[in-house]
N, C-alpha and C positions, 0 to 999 in steps of 0.2 A: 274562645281561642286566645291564648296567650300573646301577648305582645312582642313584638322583637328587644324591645329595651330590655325583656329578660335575658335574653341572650348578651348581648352588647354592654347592659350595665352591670355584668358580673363580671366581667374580663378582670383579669388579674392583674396588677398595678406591673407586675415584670416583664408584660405584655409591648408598654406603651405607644399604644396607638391610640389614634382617636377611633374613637365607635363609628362614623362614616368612613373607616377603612375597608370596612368588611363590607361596604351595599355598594354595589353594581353605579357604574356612571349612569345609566337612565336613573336608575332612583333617584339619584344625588341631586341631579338636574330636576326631576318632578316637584320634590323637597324643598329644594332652596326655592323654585319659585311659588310654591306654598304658606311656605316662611315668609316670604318680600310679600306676598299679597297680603297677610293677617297680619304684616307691619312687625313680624318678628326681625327684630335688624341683628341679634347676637348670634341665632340659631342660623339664619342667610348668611353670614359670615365666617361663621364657622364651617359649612359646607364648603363654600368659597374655597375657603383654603384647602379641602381634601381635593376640590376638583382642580383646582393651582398645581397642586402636585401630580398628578394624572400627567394638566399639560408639562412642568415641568419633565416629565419623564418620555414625551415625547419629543420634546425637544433636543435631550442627550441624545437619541436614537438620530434625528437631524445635525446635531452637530459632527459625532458617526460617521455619520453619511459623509460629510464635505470631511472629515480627516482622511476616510477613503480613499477618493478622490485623487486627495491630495498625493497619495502615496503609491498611487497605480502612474499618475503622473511622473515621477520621479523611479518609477518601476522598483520601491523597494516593494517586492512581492508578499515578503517575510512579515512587513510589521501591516502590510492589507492582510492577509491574512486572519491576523489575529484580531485586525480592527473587525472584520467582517465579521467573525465569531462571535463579538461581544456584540454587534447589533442584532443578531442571532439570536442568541441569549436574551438581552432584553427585548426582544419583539416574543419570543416564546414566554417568557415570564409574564406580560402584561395579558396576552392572548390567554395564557393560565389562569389568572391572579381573577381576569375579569369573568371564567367562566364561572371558577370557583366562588365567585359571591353569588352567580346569580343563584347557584347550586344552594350556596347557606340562604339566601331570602325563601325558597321556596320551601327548605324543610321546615324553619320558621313558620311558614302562612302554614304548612300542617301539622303543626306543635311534633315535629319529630327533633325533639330536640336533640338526642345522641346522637345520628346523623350532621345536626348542624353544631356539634361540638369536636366532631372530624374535620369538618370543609373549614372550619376557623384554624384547627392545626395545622391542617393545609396549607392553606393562604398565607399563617404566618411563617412558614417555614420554604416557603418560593423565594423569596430574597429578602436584606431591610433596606429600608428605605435608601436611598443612594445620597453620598455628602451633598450634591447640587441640590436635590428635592430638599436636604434638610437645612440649606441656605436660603431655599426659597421657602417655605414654611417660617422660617425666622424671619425673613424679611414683610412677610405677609402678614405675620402677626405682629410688628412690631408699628407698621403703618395703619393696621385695625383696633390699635391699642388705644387709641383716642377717643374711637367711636364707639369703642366696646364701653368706656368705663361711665361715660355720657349714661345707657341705656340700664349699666348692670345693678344700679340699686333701685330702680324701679319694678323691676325686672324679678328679683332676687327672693321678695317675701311669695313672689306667687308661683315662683320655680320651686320654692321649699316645702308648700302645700302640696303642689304637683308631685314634688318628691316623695312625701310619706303618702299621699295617696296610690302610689305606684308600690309604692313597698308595701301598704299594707295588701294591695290586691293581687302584686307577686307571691307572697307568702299562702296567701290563696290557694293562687294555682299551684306553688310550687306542691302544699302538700296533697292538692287531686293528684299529682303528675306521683307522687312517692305511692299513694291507692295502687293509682293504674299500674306501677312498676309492679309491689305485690300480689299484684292479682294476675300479671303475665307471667312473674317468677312463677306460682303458683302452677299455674296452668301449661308451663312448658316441663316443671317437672314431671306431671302427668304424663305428660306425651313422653319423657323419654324414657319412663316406668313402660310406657306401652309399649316403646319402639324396642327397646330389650325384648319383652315378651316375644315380639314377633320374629326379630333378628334370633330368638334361643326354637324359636320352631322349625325356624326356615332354617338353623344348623344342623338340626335333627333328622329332616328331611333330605337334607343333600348328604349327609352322609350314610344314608342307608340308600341313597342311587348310588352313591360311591361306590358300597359296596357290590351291587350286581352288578357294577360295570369296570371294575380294578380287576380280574382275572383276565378277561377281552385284551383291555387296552395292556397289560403286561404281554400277553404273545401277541401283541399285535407289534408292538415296539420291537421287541425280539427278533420278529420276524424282519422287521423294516433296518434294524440291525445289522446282521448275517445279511442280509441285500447291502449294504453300503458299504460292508466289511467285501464282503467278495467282489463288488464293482471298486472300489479303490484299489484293491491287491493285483483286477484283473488292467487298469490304468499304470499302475506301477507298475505290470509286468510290460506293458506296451512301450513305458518311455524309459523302461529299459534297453529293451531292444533296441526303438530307434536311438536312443543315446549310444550303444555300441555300435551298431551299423554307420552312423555319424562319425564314430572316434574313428570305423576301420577307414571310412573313406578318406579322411583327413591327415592318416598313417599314411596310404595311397599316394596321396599326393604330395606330402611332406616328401615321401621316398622318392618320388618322380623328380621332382625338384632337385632332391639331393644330388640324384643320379645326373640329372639333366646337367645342372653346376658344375659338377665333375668331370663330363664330359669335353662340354661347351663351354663354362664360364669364367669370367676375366675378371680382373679388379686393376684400375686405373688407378694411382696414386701419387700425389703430386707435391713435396713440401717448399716449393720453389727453391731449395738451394739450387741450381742450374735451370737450364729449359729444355732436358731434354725432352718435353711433351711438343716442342717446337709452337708453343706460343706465339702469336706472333707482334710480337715489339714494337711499339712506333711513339714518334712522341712529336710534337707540331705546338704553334703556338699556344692552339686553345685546349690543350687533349693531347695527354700521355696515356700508354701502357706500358711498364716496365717492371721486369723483376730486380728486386733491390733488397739487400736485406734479409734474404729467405723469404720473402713475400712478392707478391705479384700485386702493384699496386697501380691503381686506377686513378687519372685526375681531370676532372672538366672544371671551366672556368667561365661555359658558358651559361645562361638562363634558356629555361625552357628547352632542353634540350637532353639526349640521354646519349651513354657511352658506352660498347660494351666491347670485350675481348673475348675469341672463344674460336675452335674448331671442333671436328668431327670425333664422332666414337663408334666401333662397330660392335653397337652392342642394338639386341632385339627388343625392340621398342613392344611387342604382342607379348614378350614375357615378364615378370616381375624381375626391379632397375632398383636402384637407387643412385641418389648424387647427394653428398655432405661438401660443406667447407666451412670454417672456420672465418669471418670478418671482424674486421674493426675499422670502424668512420673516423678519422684523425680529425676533419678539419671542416668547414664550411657549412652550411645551411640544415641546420639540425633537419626540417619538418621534408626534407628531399630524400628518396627511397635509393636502396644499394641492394643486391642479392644475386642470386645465381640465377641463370636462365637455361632451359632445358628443354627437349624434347623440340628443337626449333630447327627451322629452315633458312638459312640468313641470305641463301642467295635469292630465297624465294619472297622474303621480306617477313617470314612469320617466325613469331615469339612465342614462346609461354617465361614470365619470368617470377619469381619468389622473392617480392620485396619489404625492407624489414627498414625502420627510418632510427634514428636516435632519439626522438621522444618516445619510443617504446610502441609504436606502431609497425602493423605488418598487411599485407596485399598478399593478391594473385592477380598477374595480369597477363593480356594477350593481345596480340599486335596482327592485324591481317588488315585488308584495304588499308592501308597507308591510315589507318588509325589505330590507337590504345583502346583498348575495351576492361571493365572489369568483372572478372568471375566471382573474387570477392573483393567488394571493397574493404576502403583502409581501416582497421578496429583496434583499438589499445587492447594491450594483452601485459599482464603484469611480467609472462614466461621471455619476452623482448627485452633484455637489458639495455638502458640507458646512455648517452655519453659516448663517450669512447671506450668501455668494456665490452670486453666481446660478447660476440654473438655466432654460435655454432648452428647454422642451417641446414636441415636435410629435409630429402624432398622421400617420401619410398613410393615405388608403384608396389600393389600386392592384389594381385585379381584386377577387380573392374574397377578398383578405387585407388587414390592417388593419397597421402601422408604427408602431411606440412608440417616438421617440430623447431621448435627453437631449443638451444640448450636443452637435449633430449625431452621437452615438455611437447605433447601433441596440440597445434593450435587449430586445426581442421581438418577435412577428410572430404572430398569431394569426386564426383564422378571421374572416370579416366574414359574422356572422348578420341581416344586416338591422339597419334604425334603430329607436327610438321617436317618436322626431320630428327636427325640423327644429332644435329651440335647442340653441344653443352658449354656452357664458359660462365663472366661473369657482366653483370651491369650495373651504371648508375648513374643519376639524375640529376641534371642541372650542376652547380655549383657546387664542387667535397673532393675530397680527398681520402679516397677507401684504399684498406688492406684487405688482400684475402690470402687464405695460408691451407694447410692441410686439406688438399681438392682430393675426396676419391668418388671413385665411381663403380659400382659394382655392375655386373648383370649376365645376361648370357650371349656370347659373341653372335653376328648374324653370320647368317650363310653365305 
């Protein structure tokens, strides 16, 4: 059985590592105190240091640790993070580094030596040595350097015997090891002389099953063909059909609509240059409504409180409505909502309102037992413009679903639960000063 120092002491100088890089922490430990018992004090110190750097390198992982710490403390999330990663990292590399020796001692103990010229590729190629481990090593060698030089010329005539006796009985095994290579070369080309053989019979063999079974499997495909072709055609002709039967019904009610519109249907529209929609105007300490300016302008001055202006429309709340207008927030508490309210009962105390804020935020809300509730809460939406640039709101009913857009962008779609009532107008929140402008309101008059 070959030695490990074959492996180890042929390591290639571009390598530089010490040759206790590559054995496993138990070894290292067994060793050195093998070394200290037979009074080897050069050989126990040099281990020393391979195991120094081990602990040196858990130490980094400890120091790591308390930079951590430090950083979750101060909640920069960003640079934990990436601290944690690298503890990661070197806790995965040491876990690796240490399986992979125990891997190369063992090929070693069964002279598989091209195996154990993998697991050293391995290992070297996991990480290098970290700049701390190589301050600690420089430090470790430089305080052993006293003790080493004590021991190394006594030491030296009998390591240099040991040396060519190692060489001459590596040269040994090396050339059993180049036999045995030839005589496996050998013997593997045999076998794949044979394994041809057999792989050229076993092609012989399935292609004449091939051939009593390639007429079969051709109409059998065929067959299974003409089935997939006439079940797809007889699918396409299906969702044809109901695809027209769909467009007629859709014609249907489109024309129903139309008709119905034509009949019955109103369009409210309002650019405030006057009032003749009979708005009603009021203005008090804490809370105006006024038209001023072509605009119908809204101001509260109180906290915690909302404002709103608005009367009746006789339009059919069971049929498809819509209500648009045009705002602008001039003044006050950007993160405070303003929009149109709809579908409500004011004497009854119930709201549903469409609220849009100047940080680009937008709601649905609704007002019953003397509280606010939300259908949707407040979400950024990029379609909300900013500041005081406007903001065009329309609400559409269409069937059973209700239509929220900003600046004709769609921002949701939500069930239509039935009205409170019949008024529509405007509101808004706390502390600002809103405009609103172009109010129309389409839909079909009630009875």
């Amino acid at each position: 059985m070959l030695s490990g120092c074959f492996f180890f002491c042929l390591l290639p100088p571009s390598f530089a590592q010490s040759p206790y890089y590559y054995k496993s922490l138990e070894t290292l430990q067994r060793e050195k105190d093998a070394a200290a018992s037979a009074g080897n004090q050069t050989k126990s110190n040099e281990i020393a240091k391979e195991i120094e750097l081990r602990n040196t390198e858990l130490r980094e992982i400890e120091a790591l640790n308390a930079d951590l710490n430090k950083k979750i403390e101060v909640e920069d999330y960003l640079a934990a993070e990436e601290i944690k990663q690298s503890i990661n990292n070197l806790k995965t590399n040491q876990v690796k580094a240490e399986e992979i020796r125990k891997k190369l001692e063992a090929s070693i103990a069964t002279e598989d030596y091209e195996t154990a010229e993998k697991y050293k590729t391995e290992l070297l190629q996991i990480k290098p040595r970290t700049a701390s481990s190589n301050a600690s090593v420089q430090k470790t060698e430089t305080n052993a350097a006293s003790s080493e030089k004590v021991t190394a010329g006594a030491e030296k005539s009998q390591q240099q015997e040991t040396v060519k006796q190692e060489t001459d009985r590596l040269t040994q095994e090396a050339e059993k090891v180049k036999q045995e290579t030839d005589r496996l070369k050998q013997e593997s080309e045999r076998v794949e002389r044979e394994m041809e053989r057999l792989k050229q019979e076993e092609q012989a063999r399935l292609e004449t099953e091939k051939l009593k079974v390639v007429k079969a499997s051709e109409e059998k495909a065929e067959a299974e063909r003409l089935a997939l072709q006439k079940a797809a055609y007889e699918k396409l002709e299906a969702e044809r059909l109901a695809a027209q039967q769909a467009e007629e019904e859709r014609r249907k009610i489109e024309e129903q609509k139309v008709l119905e519109f034509s009949l019955y249907g109103f369009t409210v529209s309002d650019d405030f240059s006057d009032n003749r929609n009979n708005w009603n105007e009021e203005s008090f300490y804490d809370r105006r409504a006024q038209i001023s300016g072509g605009k119908m302008v809204l101001e509260a001055s109180n906290e915690r409180s909302s404002y709103r202006v608005a009367h009746g429309f006789p339009v059919n709340l069971d049929k498809d409505f819509s209500v648009e207008a045009t705002t602008r927030w001039v003044r006050g508490e950007e993160k405070n909502g303003y929009g149109i309210d709809f579908a409500s009962d004011y004497e009854g105390n119930r709201y549903y309102s469409f609220q849009v804020a100047a940080i680009g935020y937008y709601s649905i809300l609704y007002y019953e037992n003397n509280q606010w509730g939300d259908i949707i809460p407040w979400k950024s939406s990029s379609a909300v413009n900013r500041g005081s640039e406007l903001n065009k709101l329309k609400i559409k009913k269409q069937g059973n679903e209700l239509f929220f857009y900003a600046n004709d962008a769609l921002l949701t779609i939500i069930p239509w639960k039935g009205s409170f009532g019949k008024d529509f107008g405007f509101r808004i929140f706390d502390k600002q000063v809103v405009e609103f402008d172009d109010f129309i309101i389409k839909g079909i008059k009630a009875e």
